[in-house]
SEVEXTOR-743981 format. One line per 2 residues: number of its first residue (from 1); for each residue x negated, y, z of N, C-alpha, C. Coordinates in Angstrom, 1 decimal, padded with zeros to 4 digits, always signed. Layout:
N
NUM = X:Y:Z:X:Y:Z:X:Y:Z; ...
This chain:
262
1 = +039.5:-144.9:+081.7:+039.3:-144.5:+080.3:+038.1:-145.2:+079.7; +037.1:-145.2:+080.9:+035.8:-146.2:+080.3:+036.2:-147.7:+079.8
3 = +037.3:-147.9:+080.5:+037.6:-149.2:+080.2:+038.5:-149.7:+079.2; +039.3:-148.7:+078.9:+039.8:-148.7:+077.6:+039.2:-148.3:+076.7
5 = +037.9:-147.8:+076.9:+037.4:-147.8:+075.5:+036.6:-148.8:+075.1; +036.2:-149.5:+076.1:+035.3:-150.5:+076.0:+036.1:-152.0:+075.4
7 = +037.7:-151.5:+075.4:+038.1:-152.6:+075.0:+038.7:-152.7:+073.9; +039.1:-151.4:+073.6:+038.6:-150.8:+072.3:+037.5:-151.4:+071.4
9 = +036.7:-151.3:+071.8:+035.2:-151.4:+071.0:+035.2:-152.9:+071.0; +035.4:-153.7:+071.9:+035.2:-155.1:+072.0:+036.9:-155.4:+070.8
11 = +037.3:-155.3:+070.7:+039.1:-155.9:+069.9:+038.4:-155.4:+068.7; +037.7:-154.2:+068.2:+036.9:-153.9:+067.3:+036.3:-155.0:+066.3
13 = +035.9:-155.5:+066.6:+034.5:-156.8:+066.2:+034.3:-156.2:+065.3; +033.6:-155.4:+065.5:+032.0:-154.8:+064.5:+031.2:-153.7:+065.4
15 = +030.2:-154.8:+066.2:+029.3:-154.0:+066.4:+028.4:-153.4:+066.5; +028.0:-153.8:+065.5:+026.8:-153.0:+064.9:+027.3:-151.8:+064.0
17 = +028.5:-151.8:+064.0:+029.0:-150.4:+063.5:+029.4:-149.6:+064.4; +029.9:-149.8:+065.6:+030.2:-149.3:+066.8:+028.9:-148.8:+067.3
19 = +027.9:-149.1:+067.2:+026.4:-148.7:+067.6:+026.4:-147.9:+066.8; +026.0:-147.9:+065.3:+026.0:-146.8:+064.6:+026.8:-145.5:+064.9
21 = +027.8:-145.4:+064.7:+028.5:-144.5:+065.0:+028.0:-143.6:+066.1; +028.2:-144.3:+067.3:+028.1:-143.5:+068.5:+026.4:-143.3:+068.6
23 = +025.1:-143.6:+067.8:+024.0:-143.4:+067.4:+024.4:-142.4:+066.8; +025.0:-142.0:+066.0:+024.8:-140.9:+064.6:+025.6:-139.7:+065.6
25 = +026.6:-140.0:+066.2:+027.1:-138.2:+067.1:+026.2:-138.1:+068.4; +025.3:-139.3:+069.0:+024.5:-138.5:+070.1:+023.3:-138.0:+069.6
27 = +023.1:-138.7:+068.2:+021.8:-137.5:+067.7:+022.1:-136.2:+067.1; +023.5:-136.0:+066.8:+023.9:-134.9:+066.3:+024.2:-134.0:+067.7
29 = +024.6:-134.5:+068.6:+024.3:-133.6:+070.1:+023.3:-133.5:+070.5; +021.8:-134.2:+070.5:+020.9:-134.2:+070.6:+020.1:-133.0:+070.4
31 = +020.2:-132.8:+068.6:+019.8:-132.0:+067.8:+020.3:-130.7:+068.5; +021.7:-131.0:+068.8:+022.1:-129.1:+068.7:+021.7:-128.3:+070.2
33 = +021.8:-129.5:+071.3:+021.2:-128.5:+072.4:+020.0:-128.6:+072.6; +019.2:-129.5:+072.2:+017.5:-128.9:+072.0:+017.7:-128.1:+070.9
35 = +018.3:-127.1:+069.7:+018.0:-126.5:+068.9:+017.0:-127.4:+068.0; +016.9:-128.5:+067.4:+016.6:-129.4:+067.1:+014.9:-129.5:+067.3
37 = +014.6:-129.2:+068.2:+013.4:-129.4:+068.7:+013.6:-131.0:+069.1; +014.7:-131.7:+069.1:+014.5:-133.1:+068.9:+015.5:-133.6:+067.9
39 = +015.5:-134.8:+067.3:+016.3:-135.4:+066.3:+016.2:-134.2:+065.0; +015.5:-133.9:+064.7:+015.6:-132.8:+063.6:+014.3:-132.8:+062.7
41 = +013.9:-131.7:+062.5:+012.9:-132.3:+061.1:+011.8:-133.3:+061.1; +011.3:-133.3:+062.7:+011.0:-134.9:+062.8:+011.4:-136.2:+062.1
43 = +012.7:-135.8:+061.8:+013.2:-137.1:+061.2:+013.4:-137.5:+060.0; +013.5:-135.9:+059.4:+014.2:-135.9:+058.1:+012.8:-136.4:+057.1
45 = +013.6:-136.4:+056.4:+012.8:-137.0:+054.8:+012.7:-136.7:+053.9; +010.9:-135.8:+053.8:+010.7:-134.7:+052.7:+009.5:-135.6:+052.2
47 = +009.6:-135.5:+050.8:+008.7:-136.5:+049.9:+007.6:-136.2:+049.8; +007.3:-134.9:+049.9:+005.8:-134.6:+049.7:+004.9:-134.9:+051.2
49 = +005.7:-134.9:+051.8:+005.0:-135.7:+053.5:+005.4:-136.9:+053.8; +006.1:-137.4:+053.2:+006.3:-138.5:+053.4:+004.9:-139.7:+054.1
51 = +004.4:-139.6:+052.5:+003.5:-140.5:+053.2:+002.2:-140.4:+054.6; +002.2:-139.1:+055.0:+002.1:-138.9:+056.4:+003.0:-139.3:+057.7
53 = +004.1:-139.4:+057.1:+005.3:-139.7:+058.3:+006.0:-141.4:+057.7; +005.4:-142.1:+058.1:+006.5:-143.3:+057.1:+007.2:-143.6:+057.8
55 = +007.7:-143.1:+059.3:+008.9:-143.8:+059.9:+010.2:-142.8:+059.2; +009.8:-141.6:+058.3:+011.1:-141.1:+058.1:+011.7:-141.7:+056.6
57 = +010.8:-142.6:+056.1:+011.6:-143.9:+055.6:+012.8:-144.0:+055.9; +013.1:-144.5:+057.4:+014.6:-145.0:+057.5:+015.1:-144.1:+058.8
59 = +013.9:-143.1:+059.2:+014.8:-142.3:+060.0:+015.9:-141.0:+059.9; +015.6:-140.7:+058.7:+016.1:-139.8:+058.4:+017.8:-139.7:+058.3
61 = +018.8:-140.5:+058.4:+020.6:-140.6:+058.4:+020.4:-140.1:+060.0; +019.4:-140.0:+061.0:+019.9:-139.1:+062.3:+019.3:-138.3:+062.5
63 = +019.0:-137.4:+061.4:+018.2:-136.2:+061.1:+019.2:-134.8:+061.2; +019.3:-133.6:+061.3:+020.5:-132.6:+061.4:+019.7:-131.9:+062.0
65 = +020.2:-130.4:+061.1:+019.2:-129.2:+061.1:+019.8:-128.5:+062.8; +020.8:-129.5:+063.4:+020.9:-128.5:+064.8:+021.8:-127.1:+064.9
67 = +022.4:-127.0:+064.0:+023.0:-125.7:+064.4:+024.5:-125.7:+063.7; +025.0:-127.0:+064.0:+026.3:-127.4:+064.1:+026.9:-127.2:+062.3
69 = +026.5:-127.0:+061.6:+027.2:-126.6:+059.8:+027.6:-127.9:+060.0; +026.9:-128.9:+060.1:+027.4:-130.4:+059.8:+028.6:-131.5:+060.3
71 = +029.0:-131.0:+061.3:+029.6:-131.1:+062.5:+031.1:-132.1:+061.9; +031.4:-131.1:+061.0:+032.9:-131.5:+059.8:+032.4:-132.6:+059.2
73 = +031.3:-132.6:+058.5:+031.1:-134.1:+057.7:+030.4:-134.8:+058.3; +029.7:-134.9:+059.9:+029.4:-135.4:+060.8:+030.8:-136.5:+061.4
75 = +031.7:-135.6:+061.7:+033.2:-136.5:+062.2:+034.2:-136.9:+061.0; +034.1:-136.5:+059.7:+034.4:-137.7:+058.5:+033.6:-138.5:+058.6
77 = +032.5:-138.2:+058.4:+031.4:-139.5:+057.9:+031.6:-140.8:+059.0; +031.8:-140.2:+060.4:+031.4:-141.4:+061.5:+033.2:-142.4:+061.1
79 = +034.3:-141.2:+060.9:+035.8:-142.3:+061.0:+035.8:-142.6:+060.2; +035.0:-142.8:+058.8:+035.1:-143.4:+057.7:+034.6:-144.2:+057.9
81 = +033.2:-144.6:+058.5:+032.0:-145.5:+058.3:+032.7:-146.7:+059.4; +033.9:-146.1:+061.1:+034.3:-146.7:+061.5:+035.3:-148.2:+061.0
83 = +036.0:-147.7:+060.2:+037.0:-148.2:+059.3:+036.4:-149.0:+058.0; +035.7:-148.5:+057.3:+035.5:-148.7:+056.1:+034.0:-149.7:+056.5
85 = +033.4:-149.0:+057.0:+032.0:-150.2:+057.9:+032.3:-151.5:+058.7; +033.2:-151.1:+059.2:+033.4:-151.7:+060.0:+034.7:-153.1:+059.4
87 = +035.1:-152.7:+058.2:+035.7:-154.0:+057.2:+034.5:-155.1:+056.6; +033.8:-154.4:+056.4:+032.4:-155.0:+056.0:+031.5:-155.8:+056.9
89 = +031.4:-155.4:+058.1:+030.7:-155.5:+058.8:+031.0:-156.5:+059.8; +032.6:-157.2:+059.5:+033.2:-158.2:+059.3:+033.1:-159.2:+058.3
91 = +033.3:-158.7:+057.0:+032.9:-159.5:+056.3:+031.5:-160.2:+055.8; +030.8:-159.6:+056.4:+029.4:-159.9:+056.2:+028.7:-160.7:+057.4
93 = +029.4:-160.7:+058.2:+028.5:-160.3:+059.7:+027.7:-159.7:+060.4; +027.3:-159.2:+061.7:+026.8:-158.4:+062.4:+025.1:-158.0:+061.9
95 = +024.1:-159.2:+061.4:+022.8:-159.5:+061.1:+023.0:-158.6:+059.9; +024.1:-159.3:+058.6:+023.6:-159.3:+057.4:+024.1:-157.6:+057.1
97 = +025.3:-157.1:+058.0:+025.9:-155.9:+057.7:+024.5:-155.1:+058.0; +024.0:-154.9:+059.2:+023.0:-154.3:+059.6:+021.6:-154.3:+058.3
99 = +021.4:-155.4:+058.2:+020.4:-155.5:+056.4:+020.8:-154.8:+055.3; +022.4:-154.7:+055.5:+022.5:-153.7:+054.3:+022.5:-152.2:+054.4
101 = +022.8:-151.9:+055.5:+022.0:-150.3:+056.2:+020.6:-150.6:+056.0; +020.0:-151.0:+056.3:+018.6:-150.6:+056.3:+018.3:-150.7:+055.1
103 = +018.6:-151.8:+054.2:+018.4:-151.5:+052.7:+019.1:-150.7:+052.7; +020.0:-150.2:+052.3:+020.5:-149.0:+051.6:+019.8:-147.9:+051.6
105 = +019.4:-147.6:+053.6:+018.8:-146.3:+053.6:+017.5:-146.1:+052.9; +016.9:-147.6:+053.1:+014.9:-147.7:+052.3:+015.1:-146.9:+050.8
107 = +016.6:-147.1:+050.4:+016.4:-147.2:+049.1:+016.6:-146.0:+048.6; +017.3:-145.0:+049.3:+017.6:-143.4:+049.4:+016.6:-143.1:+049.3
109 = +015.6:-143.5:+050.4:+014.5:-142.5:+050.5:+013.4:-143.1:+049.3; +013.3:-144.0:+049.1:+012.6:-144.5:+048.2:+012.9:-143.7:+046.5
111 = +014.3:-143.9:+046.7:+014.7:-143.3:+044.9:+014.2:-141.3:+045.3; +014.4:-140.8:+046.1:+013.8:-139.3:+046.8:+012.7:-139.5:+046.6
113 = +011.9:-140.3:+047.0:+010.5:-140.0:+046.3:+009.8:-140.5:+045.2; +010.7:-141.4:+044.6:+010.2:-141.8:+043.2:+010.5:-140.6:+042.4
115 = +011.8:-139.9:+042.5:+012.1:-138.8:+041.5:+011.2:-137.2:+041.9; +010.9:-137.4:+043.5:+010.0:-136.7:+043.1:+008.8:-135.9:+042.3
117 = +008.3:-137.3:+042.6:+007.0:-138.0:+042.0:+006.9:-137.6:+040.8; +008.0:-138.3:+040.3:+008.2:-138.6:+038.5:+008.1:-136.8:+038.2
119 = +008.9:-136.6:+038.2:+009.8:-134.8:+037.9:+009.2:-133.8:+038.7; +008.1:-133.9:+039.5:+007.8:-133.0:+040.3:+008.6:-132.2:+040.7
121 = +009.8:-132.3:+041.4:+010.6:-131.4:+041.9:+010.1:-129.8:+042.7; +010.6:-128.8:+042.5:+010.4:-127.7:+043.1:+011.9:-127.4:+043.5
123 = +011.9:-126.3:+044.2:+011.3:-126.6:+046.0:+011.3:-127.8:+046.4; +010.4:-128.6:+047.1:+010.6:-130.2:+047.3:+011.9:-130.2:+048.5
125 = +012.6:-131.6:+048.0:+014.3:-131.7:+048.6:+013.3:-132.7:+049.7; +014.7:-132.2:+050.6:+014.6:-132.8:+051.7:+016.0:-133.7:+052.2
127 = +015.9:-135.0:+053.1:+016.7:-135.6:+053.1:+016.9:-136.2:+054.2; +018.3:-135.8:+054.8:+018.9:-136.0:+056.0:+020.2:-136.2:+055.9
129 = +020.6:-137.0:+057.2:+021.9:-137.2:+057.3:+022.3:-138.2:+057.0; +023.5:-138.6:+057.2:+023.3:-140.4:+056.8:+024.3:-140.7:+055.6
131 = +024.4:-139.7:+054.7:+025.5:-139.9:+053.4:+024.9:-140.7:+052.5; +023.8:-141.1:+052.3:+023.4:-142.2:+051.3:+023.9:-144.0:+052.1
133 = +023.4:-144.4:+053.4:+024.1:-145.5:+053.5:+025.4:-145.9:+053.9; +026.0:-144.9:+054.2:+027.3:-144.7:+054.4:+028.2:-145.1:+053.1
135 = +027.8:-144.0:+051.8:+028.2:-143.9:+050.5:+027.9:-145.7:+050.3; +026.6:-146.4:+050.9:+026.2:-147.7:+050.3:+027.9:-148.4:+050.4
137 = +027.7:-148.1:+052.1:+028.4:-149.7:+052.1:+029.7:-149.1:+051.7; +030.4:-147.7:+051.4:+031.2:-147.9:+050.6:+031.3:-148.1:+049.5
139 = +030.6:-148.0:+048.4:+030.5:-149.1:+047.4:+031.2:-150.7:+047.6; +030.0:-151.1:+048.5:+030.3:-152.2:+048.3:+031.8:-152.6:+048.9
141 = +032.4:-152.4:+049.9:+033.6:-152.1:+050.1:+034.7:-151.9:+048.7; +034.3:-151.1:+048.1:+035.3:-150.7:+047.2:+035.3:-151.8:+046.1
143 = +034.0:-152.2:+046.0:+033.4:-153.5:+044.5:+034.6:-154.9:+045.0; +034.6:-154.9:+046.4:+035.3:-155.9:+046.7:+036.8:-156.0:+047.2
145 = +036.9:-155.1:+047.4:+038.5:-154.5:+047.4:+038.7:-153.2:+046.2; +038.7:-153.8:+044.6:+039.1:-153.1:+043.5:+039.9:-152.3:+043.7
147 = +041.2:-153.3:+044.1:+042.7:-152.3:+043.7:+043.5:-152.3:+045.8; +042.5:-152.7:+046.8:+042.9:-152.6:+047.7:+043.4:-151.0:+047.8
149 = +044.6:-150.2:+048.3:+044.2:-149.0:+048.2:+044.3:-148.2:+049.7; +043.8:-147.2:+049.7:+043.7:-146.8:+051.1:+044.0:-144.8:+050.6
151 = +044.6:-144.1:+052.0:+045.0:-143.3:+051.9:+043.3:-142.0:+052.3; +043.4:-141.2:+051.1:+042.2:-140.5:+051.4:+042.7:-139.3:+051.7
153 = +042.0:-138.8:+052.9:+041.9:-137.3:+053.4:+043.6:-137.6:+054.1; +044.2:-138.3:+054.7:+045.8:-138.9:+055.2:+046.6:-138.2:+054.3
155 = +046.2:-137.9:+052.7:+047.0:-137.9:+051.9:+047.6:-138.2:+050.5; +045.8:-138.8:+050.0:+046.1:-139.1:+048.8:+045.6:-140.8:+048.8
157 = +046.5:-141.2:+048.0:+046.1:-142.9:+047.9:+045.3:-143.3:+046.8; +044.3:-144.0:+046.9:+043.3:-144.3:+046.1:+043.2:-145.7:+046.0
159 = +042.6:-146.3:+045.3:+042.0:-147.5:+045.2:+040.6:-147.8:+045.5; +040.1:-149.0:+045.7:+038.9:-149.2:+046.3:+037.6:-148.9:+044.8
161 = +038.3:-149.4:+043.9:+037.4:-149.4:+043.1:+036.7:-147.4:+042.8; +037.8:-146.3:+042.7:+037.7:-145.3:+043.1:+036.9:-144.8:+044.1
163 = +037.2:-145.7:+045.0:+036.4:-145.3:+046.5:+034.4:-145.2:+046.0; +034.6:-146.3:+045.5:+033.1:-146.7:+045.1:+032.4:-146.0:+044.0
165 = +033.1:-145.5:+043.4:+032.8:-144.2:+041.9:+032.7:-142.8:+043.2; +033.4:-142.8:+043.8:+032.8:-141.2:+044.3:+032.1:-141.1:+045.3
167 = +032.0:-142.7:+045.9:+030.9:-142.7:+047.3:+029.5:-142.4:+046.1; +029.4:-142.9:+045.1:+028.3:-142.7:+043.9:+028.1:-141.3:+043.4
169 = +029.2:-140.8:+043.2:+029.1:-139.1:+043.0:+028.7:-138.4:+043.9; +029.0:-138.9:+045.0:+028.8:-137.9:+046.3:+027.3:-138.0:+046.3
171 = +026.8:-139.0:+046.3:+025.0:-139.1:+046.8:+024.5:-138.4:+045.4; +024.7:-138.5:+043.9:+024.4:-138.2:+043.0:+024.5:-136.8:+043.1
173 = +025.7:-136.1:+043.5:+025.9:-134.3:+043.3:+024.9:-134.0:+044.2; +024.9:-134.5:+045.4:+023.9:-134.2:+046.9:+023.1:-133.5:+046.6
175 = +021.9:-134.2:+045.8:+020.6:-133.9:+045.7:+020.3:-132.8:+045.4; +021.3:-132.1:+044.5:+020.9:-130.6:+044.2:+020.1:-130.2:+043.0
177 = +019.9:-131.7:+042.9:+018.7:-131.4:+041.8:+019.3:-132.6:+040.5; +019.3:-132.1:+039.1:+019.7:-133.0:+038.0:+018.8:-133.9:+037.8
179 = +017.4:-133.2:+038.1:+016.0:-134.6:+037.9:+016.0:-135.4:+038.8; +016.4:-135.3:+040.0:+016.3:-136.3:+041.1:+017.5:-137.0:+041.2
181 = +018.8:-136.7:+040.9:+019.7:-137.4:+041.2:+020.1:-138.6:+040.9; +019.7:-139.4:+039.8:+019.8:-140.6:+039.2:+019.0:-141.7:+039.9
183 = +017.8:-141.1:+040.6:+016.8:-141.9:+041.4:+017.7:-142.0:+042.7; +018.2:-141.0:+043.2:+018.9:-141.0:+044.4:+019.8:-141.8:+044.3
185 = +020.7:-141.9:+043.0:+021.8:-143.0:+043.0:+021.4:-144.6:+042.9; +020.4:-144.7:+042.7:+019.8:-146.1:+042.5:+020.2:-147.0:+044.1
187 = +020.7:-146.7:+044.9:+020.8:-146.9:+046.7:+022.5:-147.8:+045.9; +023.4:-147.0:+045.8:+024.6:-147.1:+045.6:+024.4:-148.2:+044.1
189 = +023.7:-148.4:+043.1:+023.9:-149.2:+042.0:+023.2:-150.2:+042.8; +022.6:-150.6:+043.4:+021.7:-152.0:+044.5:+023.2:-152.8:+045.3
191 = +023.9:-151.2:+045.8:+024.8:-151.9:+046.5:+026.1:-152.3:+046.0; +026.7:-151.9:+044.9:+027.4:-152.4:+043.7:+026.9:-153.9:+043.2
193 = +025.5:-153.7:+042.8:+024.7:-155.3:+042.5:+025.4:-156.3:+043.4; +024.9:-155.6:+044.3:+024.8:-157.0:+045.7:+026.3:-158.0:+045.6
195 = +027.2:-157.1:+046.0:+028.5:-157.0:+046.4:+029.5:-157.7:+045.1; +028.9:-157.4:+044.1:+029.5:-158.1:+042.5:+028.6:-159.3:+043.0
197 = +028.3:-159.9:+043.7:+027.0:-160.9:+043.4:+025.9:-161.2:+041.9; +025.8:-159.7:+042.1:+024.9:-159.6:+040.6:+023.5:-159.9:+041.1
199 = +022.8:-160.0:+042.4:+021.4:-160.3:+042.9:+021.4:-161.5:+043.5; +020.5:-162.4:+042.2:+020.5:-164.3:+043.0:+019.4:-164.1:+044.2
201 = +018.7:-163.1:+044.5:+017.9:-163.3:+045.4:+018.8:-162.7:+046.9; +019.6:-161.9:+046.3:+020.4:-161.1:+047.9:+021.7:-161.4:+047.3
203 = +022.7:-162.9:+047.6:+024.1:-163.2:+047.5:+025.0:-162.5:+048.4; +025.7:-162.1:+047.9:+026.4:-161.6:+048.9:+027.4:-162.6:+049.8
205 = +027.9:-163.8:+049.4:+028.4:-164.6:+050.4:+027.0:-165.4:+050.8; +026.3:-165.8:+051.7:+025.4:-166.7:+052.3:+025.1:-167.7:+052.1
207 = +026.6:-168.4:+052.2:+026.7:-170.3:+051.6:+027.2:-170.2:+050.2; +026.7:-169.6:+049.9:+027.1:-169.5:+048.0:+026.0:-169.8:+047.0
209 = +025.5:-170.6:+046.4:+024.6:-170.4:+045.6:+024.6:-169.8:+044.7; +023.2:-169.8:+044.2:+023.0:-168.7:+042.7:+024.0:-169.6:+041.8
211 = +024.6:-168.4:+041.2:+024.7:-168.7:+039.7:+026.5:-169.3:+039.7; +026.9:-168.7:+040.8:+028.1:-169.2:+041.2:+028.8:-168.0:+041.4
213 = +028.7:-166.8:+040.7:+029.4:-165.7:+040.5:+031.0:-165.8:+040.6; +031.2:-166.7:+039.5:+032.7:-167.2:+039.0:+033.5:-167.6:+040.1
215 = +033.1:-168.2:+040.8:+033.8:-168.8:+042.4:+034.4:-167.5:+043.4; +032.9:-166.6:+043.4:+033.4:-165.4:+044.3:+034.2:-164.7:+043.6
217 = +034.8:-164.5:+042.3:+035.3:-163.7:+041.9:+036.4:-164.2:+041.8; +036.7:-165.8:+041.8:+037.9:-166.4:+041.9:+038.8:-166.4:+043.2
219 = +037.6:-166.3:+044.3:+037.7:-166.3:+045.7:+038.8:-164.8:+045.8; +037.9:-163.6:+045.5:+038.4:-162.3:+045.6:+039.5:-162.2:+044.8
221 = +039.7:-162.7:+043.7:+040.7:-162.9:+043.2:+041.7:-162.9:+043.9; +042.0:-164.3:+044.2:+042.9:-165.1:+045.4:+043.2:-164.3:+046.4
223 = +042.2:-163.7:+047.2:+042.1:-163.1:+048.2:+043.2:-161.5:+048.1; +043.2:-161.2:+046.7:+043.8:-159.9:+046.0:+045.0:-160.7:+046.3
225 = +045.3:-162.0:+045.3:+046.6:-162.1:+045.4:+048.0:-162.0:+046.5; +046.9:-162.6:+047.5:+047.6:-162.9:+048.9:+047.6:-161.9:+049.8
227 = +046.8:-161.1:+049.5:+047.1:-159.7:+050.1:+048.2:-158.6:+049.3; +048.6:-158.7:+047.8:+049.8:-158.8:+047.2:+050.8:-159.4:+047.7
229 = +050.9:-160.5:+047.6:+052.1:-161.0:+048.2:+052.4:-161.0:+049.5; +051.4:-160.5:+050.8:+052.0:-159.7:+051.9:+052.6:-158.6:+051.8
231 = +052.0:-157.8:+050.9:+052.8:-156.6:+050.6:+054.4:-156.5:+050.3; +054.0:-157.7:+049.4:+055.4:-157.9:+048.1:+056.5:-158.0:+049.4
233 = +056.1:-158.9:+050.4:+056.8:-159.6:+051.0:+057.4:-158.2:+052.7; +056.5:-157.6:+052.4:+057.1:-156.5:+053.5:+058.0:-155.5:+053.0
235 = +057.8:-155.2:+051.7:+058.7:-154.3:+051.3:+059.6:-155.1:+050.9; +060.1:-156.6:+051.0:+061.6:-156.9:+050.7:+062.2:-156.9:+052.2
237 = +061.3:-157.0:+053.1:+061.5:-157.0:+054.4:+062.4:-155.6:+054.6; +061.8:-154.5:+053.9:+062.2:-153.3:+054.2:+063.0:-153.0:+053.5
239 = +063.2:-153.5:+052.3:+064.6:-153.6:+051.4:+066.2:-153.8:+052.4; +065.4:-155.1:+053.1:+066.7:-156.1:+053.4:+067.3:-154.8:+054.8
241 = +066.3:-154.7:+055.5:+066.4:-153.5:+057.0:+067.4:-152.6:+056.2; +067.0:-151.9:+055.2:+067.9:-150.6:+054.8:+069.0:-151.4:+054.4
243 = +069.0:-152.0:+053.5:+070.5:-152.4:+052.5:+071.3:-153.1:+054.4; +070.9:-153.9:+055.2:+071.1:-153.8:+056.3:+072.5:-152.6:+057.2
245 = +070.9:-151.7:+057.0:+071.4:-150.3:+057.9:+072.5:-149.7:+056.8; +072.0:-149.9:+055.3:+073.1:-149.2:+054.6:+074.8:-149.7:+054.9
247 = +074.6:-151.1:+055.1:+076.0:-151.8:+055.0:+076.2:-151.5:+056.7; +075.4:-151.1:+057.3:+076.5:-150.9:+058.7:+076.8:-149.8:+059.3
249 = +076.1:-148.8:+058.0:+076.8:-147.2:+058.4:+078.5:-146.9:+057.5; +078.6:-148.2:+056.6:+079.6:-148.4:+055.9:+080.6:-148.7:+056.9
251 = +080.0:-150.2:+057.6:+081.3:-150.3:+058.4:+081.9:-149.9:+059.2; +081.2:-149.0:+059.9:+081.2:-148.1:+060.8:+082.1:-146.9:+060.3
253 = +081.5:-146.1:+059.0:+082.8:-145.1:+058.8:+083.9:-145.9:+058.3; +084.4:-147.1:+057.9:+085.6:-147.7:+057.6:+086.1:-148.0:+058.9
255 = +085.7:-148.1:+060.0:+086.1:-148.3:+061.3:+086.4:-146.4:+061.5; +085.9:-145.3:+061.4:+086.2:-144.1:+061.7:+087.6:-143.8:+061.1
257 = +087.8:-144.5:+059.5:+088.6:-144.0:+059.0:+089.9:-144.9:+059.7; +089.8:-145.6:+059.8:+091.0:-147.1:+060.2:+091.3:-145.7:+061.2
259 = +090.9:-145.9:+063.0:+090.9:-144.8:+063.6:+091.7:-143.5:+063.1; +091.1:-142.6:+062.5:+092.4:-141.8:+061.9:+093.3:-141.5:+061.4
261 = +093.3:-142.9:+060.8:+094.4:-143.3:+060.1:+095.6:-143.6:+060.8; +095.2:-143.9:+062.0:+096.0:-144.9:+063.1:+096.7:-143.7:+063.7
């Protein structure tokens, strides 16, 4: 079994998402049988302590209060992030995907305590769990697969560009709070930037230069197209199979009837 998982993970190629992942459920086991006397508020990320604690800057996505509530959006979040991170994390590569987690997360916690700051939040929020860089790199996922569409919750079909509007809602409703949430969304509008190649200082293709927008979007373009015309081209495939199967259930009962006729 170890070894089919291991080959599993290797046929995978995204490692650094495969690390994540299985980082994000051993700290959520962690948490629950120490009663989170480990991986737990140590980690998390409360603004007004913040700057006593600066590792919970980026520690806080393997933060969990320990007493299992999370457990359900613990095992969405990781098969999403497997799939959906792990498209990315191809397309990016292993270094630059991992850069965009750590930005994403800096930037959660950073927009959490600017809106603190600003709005003086009461009761001060606290922030755990890893739904802000998760929500990131779906964004950018979705910015670059618009109209790619994928099946949500195994039942409803969506589009990418959709994907990326509610990975945005989701961190925005989160907060709890209407004064802080626009700061907290600031993570997900960085990673929209990026991904449109709206940031000449952070490109999202590497060998691309600034100011060369129009190429990547010609690229993706193209890239839309031809993933269209695989489609186009399986469903005549599946056209041809049925009108196929249709014409040989035909011949088949004209051979039943010959038969009783005889």
């Amino acid at each position: 079994m170890l070894n089919e998982i291991r080959r599993n993970i290797l046929r995978h190629g995204a490692p650094v998402t495969v690390t994540l992942v299985g980082a994000l459920a051993l700290s959520f086991l962690i948490a629950w049988f120490s009663r989170q006397s480990w991986m737990g508020t140590d980690l998390m990320f409360i603004p007004s302590e913040a700057l006593g604690r600066i590792w919970t800057f980026l520690t806080y996505p393997w933060a969990s209060w320990g007493d299992g509530t999370g457990f359900i959006g613990l095992l969405f979040g990781c098969l999403w992030l497997w799939g959906i991170g792990a498209a990315v994390e191809r397309d990016l590569g292993p270094q630059r995907y991992l850069v965009l987690w750590v930005v994403s997360t800096l930037l959660g916690s950073l927009g959490f305590f600017a809106g603190s700051f600003l709005v003086g939040a009461t009761p001060t929020p606290v922030l755990f769990g890893a739904l802000v860089p998760v929500a990131c790199v779906s964004v950018v996922w979705g910015t670059r697969n618009p109209t790619l569409p994928v099946t949500l919750m195994f039942v409803l079909p969506i589009q990418g560009r959709w994907i990326a509007w509610i990975s945005a809602a989701l961190v925005f409703f989160s907060t709890n709070n209407p004064a802080i949430a626009p700061f907290a969304a600031i993570s997900c509008l960085v990673a929209w930037a990026f991904a449109a190649e709206k940031l000449p200082f952070w490109p999202y293709s590497p060998h691309r230069r600034t100011g060369t927008t129009r190429t990547g979007k010609q690229e993706s373009k193209r890239d839309q197209e031809e993933f269209e015309r695989y489609i186009d081209q399986v469903r005549d495939r599946e056209k041809d199979r049925e009108e196929r199967e249709r014409l040989r259930k035909l011949f088949e009962s004209s051979l039943d009837d010959d038969r009783k006729s005889s």
